[in-house]
NUFIGU-476674 format. One record per residue: residue in three letters; x, y, z of N, C-alpha, C, O in turn. Coordinates in steps of 0.02 Angstrom, whole numbers, plus 50000, padded with zeros to 5 digits. Example, Ala and Ser with C-alpha at 12.3 -4.5 7.8 and 13.67 -1.06 7.14 Angstrom:
ala506604971650390506154977550390506604983550390507124983450423
ser506424988850354506844994750357506455000250394506705005750402
This chain:
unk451814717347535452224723347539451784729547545451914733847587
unk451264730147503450754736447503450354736847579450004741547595
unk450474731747616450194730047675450664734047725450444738647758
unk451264732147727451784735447765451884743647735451924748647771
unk451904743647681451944753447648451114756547709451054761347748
unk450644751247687450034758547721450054757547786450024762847818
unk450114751247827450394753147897450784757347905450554762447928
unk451694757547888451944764447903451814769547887451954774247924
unk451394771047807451144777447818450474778647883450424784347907
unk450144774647901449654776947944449984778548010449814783648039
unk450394774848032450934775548088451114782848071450914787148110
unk451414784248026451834790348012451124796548004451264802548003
unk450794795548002450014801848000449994803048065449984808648090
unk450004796348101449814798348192450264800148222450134803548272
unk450974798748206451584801248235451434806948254451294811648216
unk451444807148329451424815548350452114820448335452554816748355
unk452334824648319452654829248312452614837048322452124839848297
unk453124841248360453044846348392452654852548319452844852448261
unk452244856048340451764860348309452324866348296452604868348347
unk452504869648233452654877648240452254880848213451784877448192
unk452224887748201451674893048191451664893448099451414897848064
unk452004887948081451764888248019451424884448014451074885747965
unk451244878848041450734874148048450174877948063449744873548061
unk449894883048076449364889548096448834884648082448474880848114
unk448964887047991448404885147939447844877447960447254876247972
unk448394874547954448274868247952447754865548019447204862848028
unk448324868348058447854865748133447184868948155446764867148196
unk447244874148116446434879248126446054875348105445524875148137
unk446134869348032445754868048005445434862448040444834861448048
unk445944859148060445724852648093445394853948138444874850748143
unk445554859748198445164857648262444344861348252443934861048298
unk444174864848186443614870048154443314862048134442694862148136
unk443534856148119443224851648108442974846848154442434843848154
unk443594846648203443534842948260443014848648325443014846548382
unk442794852448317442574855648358442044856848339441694859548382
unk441714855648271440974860148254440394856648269439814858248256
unk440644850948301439894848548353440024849548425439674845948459
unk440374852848454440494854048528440264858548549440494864048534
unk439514857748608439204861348632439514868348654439114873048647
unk440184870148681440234875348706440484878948655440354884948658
unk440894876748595441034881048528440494881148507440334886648485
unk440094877048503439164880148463438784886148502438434890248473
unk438904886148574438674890848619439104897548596438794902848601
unk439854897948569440104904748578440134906648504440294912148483
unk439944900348463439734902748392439184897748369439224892448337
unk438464902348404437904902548383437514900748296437034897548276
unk438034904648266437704907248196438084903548142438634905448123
unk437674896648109437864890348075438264894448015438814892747995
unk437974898947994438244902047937438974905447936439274905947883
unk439364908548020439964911848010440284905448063440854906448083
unk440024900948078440384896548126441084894248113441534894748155
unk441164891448049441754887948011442334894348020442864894748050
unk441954898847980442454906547971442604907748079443174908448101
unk442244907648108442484910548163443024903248208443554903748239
unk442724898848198443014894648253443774894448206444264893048241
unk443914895648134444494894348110445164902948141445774903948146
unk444544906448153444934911948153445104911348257445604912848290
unk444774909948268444794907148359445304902848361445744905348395
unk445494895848333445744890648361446724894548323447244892648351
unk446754899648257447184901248231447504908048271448074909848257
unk447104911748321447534916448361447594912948417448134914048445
unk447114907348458447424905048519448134902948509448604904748543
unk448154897548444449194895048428449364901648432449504904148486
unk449364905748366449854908948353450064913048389450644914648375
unk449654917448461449654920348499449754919648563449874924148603
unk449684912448575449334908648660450184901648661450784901448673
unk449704898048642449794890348663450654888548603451184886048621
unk450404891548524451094890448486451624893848506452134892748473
unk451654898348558452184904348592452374900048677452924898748703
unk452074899448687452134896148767452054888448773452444885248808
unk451624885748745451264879148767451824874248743452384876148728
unk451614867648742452034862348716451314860548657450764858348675
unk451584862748569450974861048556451054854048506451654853148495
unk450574848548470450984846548450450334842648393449724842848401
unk450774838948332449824835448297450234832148255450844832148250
unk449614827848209449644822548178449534826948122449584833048123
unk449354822548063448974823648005448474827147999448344831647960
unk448054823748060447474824748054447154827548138446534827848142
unk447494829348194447364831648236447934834248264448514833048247
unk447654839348324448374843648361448074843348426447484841848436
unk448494844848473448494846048537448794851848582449364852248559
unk448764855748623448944861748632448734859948739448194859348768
unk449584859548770449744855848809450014863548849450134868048809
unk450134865348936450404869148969450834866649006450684863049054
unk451334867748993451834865849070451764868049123451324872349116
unk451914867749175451744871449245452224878749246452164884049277
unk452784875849189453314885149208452944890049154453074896049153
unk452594887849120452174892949076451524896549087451344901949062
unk451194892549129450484893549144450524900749157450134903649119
unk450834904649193450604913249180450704915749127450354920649118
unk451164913849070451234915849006450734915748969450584919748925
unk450404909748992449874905648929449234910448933449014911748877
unk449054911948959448434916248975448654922448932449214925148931
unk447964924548889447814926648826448234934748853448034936448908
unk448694938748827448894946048843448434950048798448174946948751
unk448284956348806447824960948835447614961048721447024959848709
unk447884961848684448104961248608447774953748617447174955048615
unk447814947548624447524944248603446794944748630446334945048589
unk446624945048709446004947548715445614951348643445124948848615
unk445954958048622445504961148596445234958148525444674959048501
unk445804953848495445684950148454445084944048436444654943648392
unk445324939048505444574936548533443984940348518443654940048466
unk443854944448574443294950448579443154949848506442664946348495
unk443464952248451443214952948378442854947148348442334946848316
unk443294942448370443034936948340442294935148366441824934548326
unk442204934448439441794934048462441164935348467440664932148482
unk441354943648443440644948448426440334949748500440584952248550
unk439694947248486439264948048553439314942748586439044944448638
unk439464937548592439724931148622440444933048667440694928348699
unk440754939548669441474939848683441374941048773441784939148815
unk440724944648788440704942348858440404937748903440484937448964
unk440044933848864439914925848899440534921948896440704917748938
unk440854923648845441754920048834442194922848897442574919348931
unk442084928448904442644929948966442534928649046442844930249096
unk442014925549036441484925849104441704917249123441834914049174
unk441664915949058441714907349047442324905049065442424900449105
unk442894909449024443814908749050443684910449131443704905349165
unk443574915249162443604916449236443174911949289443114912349350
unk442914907749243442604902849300442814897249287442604892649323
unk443244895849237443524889849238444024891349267444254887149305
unk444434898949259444994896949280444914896149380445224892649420
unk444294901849387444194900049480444224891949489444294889949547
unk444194888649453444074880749455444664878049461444814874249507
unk445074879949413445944876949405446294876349477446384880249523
unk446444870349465446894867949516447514873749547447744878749519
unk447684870849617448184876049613448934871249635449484874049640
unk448874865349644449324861549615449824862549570449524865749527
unk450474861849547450754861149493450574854349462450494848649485
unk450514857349392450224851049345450314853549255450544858449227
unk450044847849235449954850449166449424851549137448984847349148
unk449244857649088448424858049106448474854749007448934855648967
unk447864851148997447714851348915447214854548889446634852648896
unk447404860448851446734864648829446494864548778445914866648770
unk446894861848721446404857248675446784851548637447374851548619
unk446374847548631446384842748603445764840848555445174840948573
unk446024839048482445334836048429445654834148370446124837548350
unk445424827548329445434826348278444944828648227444354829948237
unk445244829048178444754828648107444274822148122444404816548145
unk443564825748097443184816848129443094813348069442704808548068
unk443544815547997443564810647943444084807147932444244805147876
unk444534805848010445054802548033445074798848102445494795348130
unk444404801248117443974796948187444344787948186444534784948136
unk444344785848244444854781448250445324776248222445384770148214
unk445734783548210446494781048153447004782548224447604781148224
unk446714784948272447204784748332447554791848329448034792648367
unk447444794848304447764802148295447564806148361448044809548379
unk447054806848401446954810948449447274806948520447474810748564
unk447334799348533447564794148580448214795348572448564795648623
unk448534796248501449204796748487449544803248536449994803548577
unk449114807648511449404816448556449164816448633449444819848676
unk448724813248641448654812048720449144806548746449334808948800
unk449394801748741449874797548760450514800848756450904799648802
unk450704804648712451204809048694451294813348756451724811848798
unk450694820948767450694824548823450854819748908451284819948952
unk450324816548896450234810148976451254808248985451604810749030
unk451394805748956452114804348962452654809548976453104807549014
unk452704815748952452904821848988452634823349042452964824249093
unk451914824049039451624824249145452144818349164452614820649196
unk452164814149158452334807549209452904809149214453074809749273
unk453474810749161454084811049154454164817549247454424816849302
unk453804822049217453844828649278453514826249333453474829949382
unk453184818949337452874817649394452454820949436452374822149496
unk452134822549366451494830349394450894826249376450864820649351
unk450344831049397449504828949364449374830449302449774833949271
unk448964828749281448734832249226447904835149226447474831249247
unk447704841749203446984842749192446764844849147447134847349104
unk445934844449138445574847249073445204847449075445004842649108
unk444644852049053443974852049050443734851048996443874854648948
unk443284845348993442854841748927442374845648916442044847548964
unk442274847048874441364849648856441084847348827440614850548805
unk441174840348805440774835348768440594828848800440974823948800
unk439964828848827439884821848894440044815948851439824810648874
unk440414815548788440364810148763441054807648750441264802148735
unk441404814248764442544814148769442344810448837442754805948829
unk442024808648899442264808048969442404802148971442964801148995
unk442064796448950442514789948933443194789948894443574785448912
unk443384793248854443904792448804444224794248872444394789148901
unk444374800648909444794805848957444844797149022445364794349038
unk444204795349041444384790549096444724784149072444954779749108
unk444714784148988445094776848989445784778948991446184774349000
unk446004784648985446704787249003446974790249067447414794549076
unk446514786049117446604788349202446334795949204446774799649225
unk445824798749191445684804249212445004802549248444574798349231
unk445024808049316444244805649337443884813949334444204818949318
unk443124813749354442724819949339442814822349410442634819549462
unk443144828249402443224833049484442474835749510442294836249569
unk442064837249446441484840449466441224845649405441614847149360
unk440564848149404440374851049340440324857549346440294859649404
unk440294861849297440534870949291439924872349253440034872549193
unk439584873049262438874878049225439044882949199439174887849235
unk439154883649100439354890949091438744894449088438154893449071
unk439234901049122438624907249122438294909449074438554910149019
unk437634911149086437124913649044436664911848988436504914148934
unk436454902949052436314896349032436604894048980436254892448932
unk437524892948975437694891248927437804881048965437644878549019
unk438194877848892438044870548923438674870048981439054874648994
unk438694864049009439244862849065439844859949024439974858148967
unk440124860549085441034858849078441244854449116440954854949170
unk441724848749115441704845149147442484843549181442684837949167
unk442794846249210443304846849266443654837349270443344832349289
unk444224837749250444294830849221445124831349274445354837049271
unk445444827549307446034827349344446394820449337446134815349359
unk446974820549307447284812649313447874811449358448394812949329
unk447944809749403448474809149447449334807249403449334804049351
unk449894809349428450424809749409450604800049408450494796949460
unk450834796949356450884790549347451504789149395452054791849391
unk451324784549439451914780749496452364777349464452804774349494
C-alpha cells in the first residue's frame, strides 16, 4: 500500500498544472535553481555572490510581468515552464516598465542582455508556432520527470494547433533531452560581446 501512496504522490508532484502569479515565489525559486549552472544566466549574472538574489529577482518579473500575463505558463513541484502561443507573441515581449526593471536587475550586464534578446529574436522564426522560453527543474528533483512532464504537456497543445514548436537551449547538454522530444538544431547564435552560444532548436508540428 505505501508503494501505491508514494507513486501517486510522485505522479501528483509532476502533474503539470496551469501557473498563477501567486505561484511568483515559488517558481523564481525553482528556475534560480534550475538555472545557476547555465552558461548564459552565468554570463548575465557574472557575480557568484548576488547571482541567487538576481536570477530570483529576473525569473520573478519575467512571470509576473511577461509570460504569467500572456504566456501559457505552467509547473510541477519542483519545475515550471513558461510557453507562447502564436496569438500572444506581440504581447509577450517585455513593455517599456518591464524593460526598465530588467535594466535594474541587470546592472551593467543590461546591455549585453538587450543586444542578446534582439539577436535572438532576428533569429525567430516567422512561421506561426509555439515558442518555449523557459523551461527547468529543481536539480534536487533531477529525473523525477518533472521537466519531461511540462514539455509533453506544452508539445501536445503545439500538436493540438498543429503548429511548430521553438527554443533556444543554452546548455549543449539540454540538446539531447530537446532531440529526444523531436526537436532538431536550426543553427548556433553567438551572444554578443564574446558571450557563450545559443542553440536554435525547431520541432515540426506532430502529423
Amino acid at each position: 500500500m505505501s508503494m501505491t501512496n508514494t507513486t501517486n504522490a510522485a505522479s501528483a508532484a509532476n502533474s503539470p498544472r496551469p501557473a498563477t502569479l501567486d505561484d511568483a515565489t515559488a517558481i523564481s525559486r525553482t528556475l534560480t535553481l534550475a538555472f545557476d549552472d547555465d552558461p548564459m544566466m552565468r554570463w548575465f549574472f557574472p557575480d557568484e555572490a548576488t547571482r541567487e538574489a538576481g536570477l530570483g529577482r529576473y525569473f520573478a518579473t519575467i512571470f509576473t510581468r511577461q509570460y504569467g500575463r500572456h504566456g501559457v505558463c505552467e509547473r510541477t513541484e519542483s519545475a515550471a515552464s513558461f510557453w507562447v502561443p502564436p496569438g500572444a507573441q506581440d504581447k509577450a515581449v517585455p513593455d517599456a516598465e518591464t524593460v526598465q526593471e530588467l535594466t535594474e536587475i541587470l546592472g551593467d550586464r543590461a546591455p549585453l542582455f538587450r543586444e542578446a534578446v534582439e539577436l535572438a529574436a532576428e533569429h525567430g522564426p516567422k512561421e506561426p508556432h509555439w515558442y518555449l522560453a523557459v523551461v527547468g527543474a529543481d536539480p534536487a528533483a533531477q529525473g523525477q520527470g518533472h521537466g519531461s512532464a511540462l514539455l509533453r504537456s506544452g508539445l501536445a497543445k503545439a500538436d493540438a494547433d498543429g503548429l511548430p514548436v521553438y527554443l533556444e537551449s543554452s546548455k549543449p547538454a539540454n540538446i539531447p533531452v530537446y532531440e529526444h522530444f523531436g526537436f532538431a538544431v536550426l543553427g548556433e547564435v553567438e551572444l554578443p560581446g564574446g558571450g557563450p552560444a545559443l542553440w536554435a532548436m525547431r520541432r515540426p508540428a506532430a502529423a
